[in-house]
C-alpha positions in Angstrom: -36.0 -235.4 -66.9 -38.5 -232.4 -67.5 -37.1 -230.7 -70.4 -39.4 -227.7 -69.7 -37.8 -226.9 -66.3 -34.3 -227.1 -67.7 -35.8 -224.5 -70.7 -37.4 -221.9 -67.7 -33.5 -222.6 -65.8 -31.7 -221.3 -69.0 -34.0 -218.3 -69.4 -34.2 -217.4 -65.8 -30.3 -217.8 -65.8 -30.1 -215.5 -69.1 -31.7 -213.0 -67.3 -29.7 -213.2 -64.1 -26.8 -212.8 -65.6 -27.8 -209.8 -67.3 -28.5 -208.3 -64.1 -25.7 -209.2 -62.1 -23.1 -208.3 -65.2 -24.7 -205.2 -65.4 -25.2 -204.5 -61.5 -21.2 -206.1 -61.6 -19.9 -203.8 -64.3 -22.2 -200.7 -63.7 -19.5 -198.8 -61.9 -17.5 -198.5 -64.4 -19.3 -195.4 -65.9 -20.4 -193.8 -62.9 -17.7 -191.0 -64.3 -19.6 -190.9 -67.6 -23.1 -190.4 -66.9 -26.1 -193.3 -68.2 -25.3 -192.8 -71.8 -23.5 -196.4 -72.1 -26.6 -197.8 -69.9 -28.5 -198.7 -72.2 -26.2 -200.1 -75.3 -24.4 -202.2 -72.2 -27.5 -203.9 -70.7 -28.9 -204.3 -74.7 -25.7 -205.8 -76.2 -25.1 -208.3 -73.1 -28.5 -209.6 -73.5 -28.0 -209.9 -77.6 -24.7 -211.7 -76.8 -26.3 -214.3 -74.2 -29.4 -214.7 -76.4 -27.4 -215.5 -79.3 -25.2 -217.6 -77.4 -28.3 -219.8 -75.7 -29.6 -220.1 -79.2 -26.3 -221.4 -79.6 -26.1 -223.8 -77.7 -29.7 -225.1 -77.9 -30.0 -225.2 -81.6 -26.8 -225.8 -83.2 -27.0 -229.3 -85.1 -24.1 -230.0 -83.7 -22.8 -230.3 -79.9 -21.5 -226.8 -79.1 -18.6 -227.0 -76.5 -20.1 -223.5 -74.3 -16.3 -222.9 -73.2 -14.8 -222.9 -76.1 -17.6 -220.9 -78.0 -17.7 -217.8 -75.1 -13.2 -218.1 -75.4 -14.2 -217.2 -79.0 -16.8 -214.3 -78.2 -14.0 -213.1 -75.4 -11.0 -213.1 -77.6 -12.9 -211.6 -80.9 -14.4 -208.7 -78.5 -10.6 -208.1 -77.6 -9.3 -207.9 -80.4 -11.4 -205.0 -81.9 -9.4 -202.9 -78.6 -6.2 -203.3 -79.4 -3.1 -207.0 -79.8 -2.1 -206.2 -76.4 -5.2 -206.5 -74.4 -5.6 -210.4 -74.0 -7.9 -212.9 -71.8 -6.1 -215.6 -69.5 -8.2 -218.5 -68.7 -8.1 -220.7 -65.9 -6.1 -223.5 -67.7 -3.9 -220.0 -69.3 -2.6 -218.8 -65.2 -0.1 -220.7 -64.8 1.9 -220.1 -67.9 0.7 -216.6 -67.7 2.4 -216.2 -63.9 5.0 -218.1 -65.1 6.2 -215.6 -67.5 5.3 -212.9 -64.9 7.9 -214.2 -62.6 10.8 -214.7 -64.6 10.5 -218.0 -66.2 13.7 -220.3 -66.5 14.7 -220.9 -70.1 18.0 -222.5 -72.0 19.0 -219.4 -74.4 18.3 -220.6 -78.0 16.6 -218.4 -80.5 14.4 -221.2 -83.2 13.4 -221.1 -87.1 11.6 -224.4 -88.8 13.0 -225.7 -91.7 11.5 -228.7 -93.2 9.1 -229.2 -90.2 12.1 -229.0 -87.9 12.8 -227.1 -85.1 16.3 -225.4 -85.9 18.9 -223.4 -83.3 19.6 -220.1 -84.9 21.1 -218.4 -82.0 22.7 -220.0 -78.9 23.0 -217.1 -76.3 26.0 -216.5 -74.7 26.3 -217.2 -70.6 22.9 -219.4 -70.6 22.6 -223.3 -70.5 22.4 -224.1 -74.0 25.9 -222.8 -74.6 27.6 -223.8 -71.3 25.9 -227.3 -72.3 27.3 -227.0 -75.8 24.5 -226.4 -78.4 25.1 -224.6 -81.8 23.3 -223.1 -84.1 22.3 -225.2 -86.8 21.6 -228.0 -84.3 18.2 -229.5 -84.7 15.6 -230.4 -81.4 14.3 -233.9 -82.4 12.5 -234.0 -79.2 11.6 -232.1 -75.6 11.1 -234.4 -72.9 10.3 -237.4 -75.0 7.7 -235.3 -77.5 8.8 -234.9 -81.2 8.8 -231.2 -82.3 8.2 -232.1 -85.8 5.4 -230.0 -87.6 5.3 -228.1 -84.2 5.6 -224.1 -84.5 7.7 -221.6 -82.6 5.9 -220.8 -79.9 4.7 -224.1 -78.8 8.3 -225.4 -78.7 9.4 -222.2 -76.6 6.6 -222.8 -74.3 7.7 -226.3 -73.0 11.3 -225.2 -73.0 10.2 -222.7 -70.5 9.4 -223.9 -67.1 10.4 -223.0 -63.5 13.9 -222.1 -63.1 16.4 -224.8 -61.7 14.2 -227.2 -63.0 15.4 -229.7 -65.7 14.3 -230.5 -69.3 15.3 -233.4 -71.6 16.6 -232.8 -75.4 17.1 -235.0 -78.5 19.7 -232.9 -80.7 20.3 -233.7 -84.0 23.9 -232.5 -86.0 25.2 -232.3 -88.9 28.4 -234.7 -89.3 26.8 -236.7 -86.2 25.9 -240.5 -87.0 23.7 -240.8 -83.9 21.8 -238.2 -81.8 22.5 -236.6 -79.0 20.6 -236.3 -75.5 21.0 -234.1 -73.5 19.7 -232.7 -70.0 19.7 -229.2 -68.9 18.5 -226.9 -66.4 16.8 -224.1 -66.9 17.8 -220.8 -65.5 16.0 -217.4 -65.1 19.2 -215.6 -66.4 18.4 -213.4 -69.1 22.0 -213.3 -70.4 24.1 -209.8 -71.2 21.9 -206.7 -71.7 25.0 -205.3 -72.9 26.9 -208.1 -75.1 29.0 -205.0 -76.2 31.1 -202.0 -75.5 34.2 -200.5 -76.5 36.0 -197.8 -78.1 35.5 -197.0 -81.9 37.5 -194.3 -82.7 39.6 -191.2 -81.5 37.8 -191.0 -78.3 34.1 -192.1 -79.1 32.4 -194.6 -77.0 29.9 -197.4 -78.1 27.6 -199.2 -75.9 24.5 -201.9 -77.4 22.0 -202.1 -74.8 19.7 -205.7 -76.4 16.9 -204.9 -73.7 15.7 -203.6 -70.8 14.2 -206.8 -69.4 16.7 -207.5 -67.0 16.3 -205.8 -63.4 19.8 -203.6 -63.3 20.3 -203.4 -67.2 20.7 -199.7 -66.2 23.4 -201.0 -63.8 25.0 -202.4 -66.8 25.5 -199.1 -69.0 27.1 -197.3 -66.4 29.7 -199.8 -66.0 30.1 -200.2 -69.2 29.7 -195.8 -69.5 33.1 -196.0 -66.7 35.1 -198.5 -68.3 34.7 -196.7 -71.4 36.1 -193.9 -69.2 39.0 -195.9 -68.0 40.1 -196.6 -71.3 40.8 -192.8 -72.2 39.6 -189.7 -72.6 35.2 -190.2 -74.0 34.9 -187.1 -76.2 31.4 -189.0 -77.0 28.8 -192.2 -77.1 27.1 -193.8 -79.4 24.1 -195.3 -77.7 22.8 -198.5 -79.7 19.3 -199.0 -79.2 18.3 -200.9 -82.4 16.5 -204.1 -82.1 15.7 -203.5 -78.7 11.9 -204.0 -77.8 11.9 -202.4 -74.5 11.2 -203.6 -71.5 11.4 -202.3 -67.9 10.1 -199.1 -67.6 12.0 -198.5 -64.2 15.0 -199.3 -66.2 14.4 -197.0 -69.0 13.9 -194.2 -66.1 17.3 -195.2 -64.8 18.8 -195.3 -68.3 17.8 -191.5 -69.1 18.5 -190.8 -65.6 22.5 -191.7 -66.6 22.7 -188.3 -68.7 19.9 -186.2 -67.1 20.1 -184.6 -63.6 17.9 -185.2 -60.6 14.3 -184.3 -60.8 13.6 -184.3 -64.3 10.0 -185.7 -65.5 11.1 -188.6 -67.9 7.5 -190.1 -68.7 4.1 -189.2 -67.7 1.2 -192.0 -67.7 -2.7 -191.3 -68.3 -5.3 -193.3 -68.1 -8.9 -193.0 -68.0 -8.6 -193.6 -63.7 -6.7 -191.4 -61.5 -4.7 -194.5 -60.9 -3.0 -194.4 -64.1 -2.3 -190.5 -64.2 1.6 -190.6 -62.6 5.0 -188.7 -63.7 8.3 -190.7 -63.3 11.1 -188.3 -62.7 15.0 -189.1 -62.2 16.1 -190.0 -59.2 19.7 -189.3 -58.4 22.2 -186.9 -60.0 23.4 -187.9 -63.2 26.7 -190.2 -64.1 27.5 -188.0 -66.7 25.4 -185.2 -68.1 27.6 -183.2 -70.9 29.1 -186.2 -72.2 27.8 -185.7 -76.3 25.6 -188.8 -77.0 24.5 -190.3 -80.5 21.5 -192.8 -79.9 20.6 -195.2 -83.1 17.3 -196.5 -83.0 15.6 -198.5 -85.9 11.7 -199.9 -86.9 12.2 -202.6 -84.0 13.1 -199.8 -81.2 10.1 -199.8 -79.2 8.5 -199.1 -75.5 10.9 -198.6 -73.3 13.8 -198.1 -75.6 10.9 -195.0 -77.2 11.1 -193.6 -73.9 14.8 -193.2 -73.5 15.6 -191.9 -76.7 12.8 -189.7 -76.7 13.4 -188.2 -73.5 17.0 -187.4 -74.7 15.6 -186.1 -77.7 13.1 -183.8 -75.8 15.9 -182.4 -73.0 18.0 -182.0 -76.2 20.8 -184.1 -74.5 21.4 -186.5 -77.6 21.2 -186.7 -81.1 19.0 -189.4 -82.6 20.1 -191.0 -85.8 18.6 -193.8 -87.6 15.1 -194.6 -89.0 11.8 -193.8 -87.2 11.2 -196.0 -84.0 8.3 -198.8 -83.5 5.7 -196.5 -81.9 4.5 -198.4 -78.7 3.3 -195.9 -76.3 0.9 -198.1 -74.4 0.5 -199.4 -70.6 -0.8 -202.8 -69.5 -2.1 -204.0 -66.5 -3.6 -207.2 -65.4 -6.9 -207.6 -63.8 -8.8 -210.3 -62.1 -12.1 -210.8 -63.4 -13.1 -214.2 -61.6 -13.3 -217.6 -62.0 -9.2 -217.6 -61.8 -8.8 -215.9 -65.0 -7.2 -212.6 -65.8 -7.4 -209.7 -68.5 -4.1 -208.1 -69.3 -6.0 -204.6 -70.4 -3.9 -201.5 -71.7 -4.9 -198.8 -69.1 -2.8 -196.0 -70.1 -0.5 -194.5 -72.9 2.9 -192.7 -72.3 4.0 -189.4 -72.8 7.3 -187.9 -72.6 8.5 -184.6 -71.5 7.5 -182.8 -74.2 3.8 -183.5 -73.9 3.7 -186.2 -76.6 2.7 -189.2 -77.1 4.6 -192.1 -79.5 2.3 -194.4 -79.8 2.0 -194.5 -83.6 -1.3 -196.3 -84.3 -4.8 -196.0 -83.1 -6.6 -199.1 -82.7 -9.5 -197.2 -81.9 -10.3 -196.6 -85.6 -11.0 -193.3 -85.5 -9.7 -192.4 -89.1 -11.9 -192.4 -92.0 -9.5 -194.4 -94.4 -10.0 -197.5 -92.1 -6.5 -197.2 -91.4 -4.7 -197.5 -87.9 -1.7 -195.4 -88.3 -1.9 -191.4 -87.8 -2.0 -189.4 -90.9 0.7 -187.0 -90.8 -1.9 -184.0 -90.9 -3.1 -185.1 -87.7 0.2 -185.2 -85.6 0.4 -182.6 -83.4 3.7 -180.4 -83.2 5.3 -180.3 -79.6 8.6 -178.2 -78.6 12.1 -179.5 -77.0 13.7 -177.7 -74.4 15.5 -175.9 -76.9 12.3 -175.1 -78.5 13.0 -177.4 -81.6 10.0 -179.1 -83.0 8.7 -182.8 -82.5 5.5 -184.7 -83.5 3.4 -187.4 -81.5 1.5 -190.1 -83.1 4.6 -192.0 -84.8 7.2 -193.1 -82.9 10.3 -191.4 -82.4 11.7 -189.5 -85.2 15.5 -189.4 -85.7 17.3 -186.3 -86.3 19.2 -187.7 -88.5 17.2 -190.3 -90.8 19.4 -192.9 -92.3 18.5 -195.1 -95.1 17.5 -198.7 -94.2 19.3 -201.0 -95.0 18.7 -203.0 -98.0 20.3 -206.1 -99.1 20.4 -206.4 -103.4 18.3 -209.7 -104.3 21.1 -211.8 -104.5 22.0 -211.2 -101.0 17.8 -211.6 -99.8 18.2 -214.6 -101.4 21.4 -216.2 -100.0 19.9 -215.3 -96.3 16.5 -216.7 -97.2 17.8 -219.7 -97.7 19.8 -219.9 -95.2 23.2 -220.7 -97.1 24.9 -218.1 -95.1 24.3 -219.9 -92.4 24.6 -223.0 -93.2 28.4 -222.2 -94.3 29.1 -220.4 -91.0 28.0 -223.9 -89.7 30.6 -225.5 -91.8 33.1 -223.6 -91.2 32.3 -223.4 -87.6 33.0 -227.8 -87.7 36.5 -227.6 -89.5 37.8 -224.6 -87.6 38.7 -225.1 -83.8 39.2 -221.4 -83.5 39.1 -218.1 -85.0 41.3 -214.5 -84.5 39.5 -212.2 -82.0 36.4 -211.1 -83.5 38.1 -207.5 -84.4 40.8 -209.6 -85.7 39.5 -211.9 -87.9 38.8 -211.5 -91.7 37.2 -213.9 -94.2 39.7 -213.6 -97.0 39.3 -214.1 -101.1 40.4 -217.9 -100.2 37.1 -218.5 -97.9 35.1 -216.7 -100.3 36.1 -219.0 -103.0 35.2 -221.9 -100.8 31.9 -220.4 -100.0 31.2 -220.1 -104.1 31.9 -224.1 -104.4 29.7 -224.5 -100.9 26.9 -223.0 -102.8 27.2 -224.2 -106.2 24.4 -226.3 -107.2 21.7 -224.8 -103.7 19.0 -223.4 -105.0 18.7 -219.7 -104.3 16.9 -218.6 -107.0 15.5 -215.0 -107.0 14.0 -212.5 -109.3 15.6 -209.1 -109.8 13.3 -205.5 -109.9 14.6 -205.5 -113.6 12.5 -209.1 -114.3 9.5 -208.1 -111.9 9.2 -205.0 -114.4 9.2 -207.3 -117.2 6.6 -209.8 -115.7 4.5 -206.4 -115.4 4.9 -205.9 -119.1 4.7 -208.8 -120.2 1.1 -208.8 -118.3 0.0 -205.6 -119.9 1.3 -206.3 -123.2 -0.8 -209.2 -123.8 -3.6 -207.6 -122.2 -3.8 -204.5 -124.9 -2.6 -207.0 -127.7 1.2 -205.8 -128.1 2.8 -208.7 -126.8 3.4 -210.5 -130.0 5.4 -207.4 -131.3 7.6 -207.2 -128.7 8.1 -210.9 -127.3 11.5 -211.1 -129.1 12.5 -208.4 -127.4 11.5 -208.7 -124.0 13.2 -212.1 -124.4 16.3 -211.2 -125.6 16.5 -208.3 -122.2 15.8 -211.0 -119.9 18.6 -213.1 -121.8 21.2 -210.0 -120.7 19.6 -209.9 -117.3 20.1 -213.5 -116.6 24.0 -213.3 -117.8 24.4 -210.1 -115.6 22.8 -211.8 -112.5 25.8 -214.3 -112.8 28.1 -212.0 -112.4 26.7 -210.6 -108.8 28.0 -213.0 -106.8 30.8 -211.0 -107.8 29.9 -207.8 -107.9 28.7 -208.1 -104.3 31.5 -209.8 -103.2 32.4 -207.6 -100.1 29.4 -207.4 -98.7 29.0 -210.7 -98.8 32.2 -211.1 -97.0 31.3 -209.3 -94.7 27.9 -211.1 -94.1 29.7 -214.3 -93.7 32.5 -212.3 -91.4 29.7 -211.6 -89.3 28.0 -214.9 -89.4 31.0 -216.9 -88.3 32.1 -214.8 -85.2 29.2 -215.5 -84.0 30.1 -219.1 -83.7 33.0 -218.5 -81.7 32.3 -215.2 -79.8 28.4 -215.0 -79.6 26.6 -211.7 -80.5 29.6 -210.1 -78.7 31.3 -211.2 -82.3 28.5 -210.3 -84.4 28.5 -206.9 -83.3 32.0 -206.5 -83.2 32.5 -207.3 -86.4 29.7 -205.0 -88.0 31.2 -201.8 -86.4 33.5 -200.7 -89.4 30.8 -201.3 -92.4 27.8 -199.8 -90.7 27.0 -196.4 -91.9 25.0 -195.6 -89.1 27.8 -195.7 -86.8 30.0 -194.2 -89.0 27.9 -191.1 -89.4 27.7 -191.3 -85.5 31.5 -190.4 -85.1 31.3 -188.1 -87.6 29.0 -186.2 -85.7 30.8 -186.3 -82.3 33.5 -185.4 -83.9 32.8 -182.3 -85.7 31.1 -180.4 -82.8 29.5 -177.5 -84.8 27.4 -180.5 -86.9 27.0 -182.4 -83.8 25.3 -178.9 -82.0 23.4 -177.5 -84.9 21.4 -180.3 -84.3 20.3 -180.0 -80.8 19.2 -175.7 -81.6 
């Protein structure tokens, strides 16, 4: 073999590549003059020198795929975490997602290695087939999941829809395990698992995501059976949680409570391609109904672009706490070799003029940081001239305080003994009241003390984090020995205070396990259900439809 020809092959070949990727990608900044020209050509040759340098004189054998994955994914990830490379061997499971890929409806956590159900969804073969939550998957199609992580197990529950995939289930008060087959559907389950009437005439409707083609479909029915059951002197739109999805359906959605020919959204990109308004279609189902929309820290995309075109027309109220901030638009392109970039092209903006997207990968801000600095937001007007601001989401109205659990309650759901007793009581209870119906009484709440007693779910209180602190800075300045005695004897009354708060936060709790178990028996229908009277959100949501002149002064 002549090793010299091979070394003039990989030069020549460096070379040629350079010209062909710059001849290939030269195009691209026909609109910006020959100011990149130069860096481009420059940096692809640095990358392919340092690569053949690689690959030549690493003392170890350097696998070239792997070693240009890791130059293509690091390069993306200075852009932004939604521009990604597909490979070849990536396609299928990225087309596969593309094309609504069939699944069994189970939401996963690991516990002790394990792969554990946390959520069967309602409507979807895991529930038809009878899976709970608590139930552990031993094994997919013959494979252990032990050690395995989240993702890994979704991904080989996922597959075409209608095909079939094998599980080993493990339960609590089961000898032997259980295998069972099911077949995986492309059903997404409810977009709206509920709707009904709260009070004196106000609506509620919880849209979980616009994923589903027709979720729009699916608040209007639910919008005319409200209707059917009375007179709808108002809604209260529940977008928390929701992610987003469909940007067709989030058109649709606004397009509910907004007449025909409104601009909802506006794209713009750096091509003419992405510069496009989406307006409302059809006249509205109903626009002077009053409408209260919650969002929360987890209401993003598509869900940002319905309640902030309600909040620009002025048509709702928004109550809650500030929204996720994802104003950006992905699309895929080809870029040979069977493998794809998913690339954001464009960002959204609503009617207004502004944009939500609430951090700048680009790194433009001297701190280092991503998010927008508030003196840099840029004020924007309603329809009713009222002020909003881009650059951070959507901003409620009405800012409510998150919600908080106390540390005893953090540390009964971190370790997962509320629901571990809904389990439990899920195995020696056939059936429950109706969700509204049913109540977890001072009898149950006794049983769920003894269920606890000896489970670790230790936890330190702010009160004992401040003494830590102390404690720290005392001994660093030399005081510590003078007041040892003391901080021990306040941690003594803390401790015998913190057994009392099981007590003390007795209803809550209650109302946590409440929760917890109608969702055993009625799904996240009977989760939300039963949440409606203790949520503060919703309750300052019928306040507000109710007193008009509140409900208005917001909206001027």
């Amino acid at each position: 073999m002549n090793l010299n020809h091979i070394e003039i092959n990989i030069k020549n070949s460096a070379v040629i590549i350079v010209v062909f990727a710059f001849a290939a990608i030269g195009y691209g900044f026909t609109d910006t003059g020959n100011k990149h020209y130069f860096a481009l050509l420059k940096n692809i040759e640095l990358y392919i020198q340092a690569y053949k340098a690689s690959n030549e004189l690493y003392v170890d054998e350097v696998e070239p795929s792997k070693l240009m994955r890791a130059g293509i994914d690091s390069m993306l990830k200075t852009l932004d975490p939604y521009t990604n490379y597909f490979s070849e061997g990536q396609i299928e499971e990225y087309k596969l997602k593309q094309t609504e890929a069939g699944d069994i409806g189970v939401e996963l956590f690991i516990r002790n290695q394990q792969i554990v159900i946390s959520e069967v969804i309602q409507e979807l073969p895991a529930q038809t087939k009878g899976l709970r939550p608590g139930d552990i998957i031993a094994s997919i199609n013959g494979q252990s999941t032990k050690g395995r992580n989240i993702d890994d197990v979704k991904r080989i529950l996922q597959g075409q829809p209608g095909s079939e995939v094998s599980l080993q289930i493990i339960r609590e008060g089961r000898t032997d395990p259980m295998n069972l087959t099911l077949e995986r559907s492309k059903n997404l389950g409810k977009s709206v698992p509920y709707y009904g009437m709260l009070a004196n005439g106000v609506g509620y409707i919880n849209l979980k995501t616009f994923l589903k083609p027709g979720c729009s479909g699916e608040v209007r029915d639910a919008l005319n059976s409200l209707k059917k059951q009375g007179e709808l002197e108002g809604l209260v739109f529940d977008l928390r949680q929701n992610g987003g999805g469909l940007l067709a359906e989030a058109i649709a959605m606004v397009n509910l409570f907004v007449p025909n020919g409104e601009l909802v959204v506006k794209t713009i990109g750096k091509t003419d391609e992405w510069i496009k308004d989406y307006k409302t279609q059809q006249d509205a189902e109903d626009p002077k109904i009053p409408i209260v929309v919650l969002v929360d820290n987890k209401s993003a995309s598509a869900s940002e672009i319905v309640a902030g075109a309600l909040q620009d027309f002025d048509r709702a109220v928004i109550l809650g706490n500030r929204s996720f901030g994802k104003g950006l638009v992905q699309q895929t392109k080809d870029i040979g070799y069977n493998s794809k970039l998913k690339l954001t092209v464009a960002k959204y903006y609503l009617p207004s003029g502004r944009c939500v997207q609430a951090l700048d990968y680009s790194g433009r801000y001297k701190d280092g940081t991503t998010a927008m600095p508030d003196s840099l937001r840029k004020a924007f007007k309603t329809r009713n001239s009222r002020q909003v601001y881009d650059g951070s989401g959507v901003e409620p109205d009405v800012p409510m305080p998150p919600l908080e659990h106390p540390p005893v309650i953090q540390a009964l759901i971190k370790n997962n003994l509320i629901f571990d007793y809904a389990n439990a009581y899920n195995r020696t209870h056939d059936s429950i009241p109706p969700a509204h119906n049913f109540q977890f009484t001072d009898k149950d709440y006794e049983d769920f003390l003894t269920f606890i007693s000896g489970k670790d779910y230790t936890y330190q209180s702010k009160s004992e984090d401040d003494i830590e602190k102390l404690r720290t800075s005392a001994k660093e300045e030399q005081y510590y020995s003078a007041i040892s005695e003391t901080l021990q004897g306040i941690e003594s009354k803390i401790k015998t205070q913190k057994n009392t708060e099981l007590n003390k936060y007795k209803n809550e709790i209650k109302q946590l396990l409440r929760q917890e178990i109608a969702s055993r028996y009625y799904y996240q229908t009977g989760k939300i259900e039963t949440s409606l009277d203790y949520d503060e959100n919703i309750k300052k949501a019928i306040s507000l439809i109710q007193n008009n002149a509140e409900y208005s002064k917001y909206l001027k």
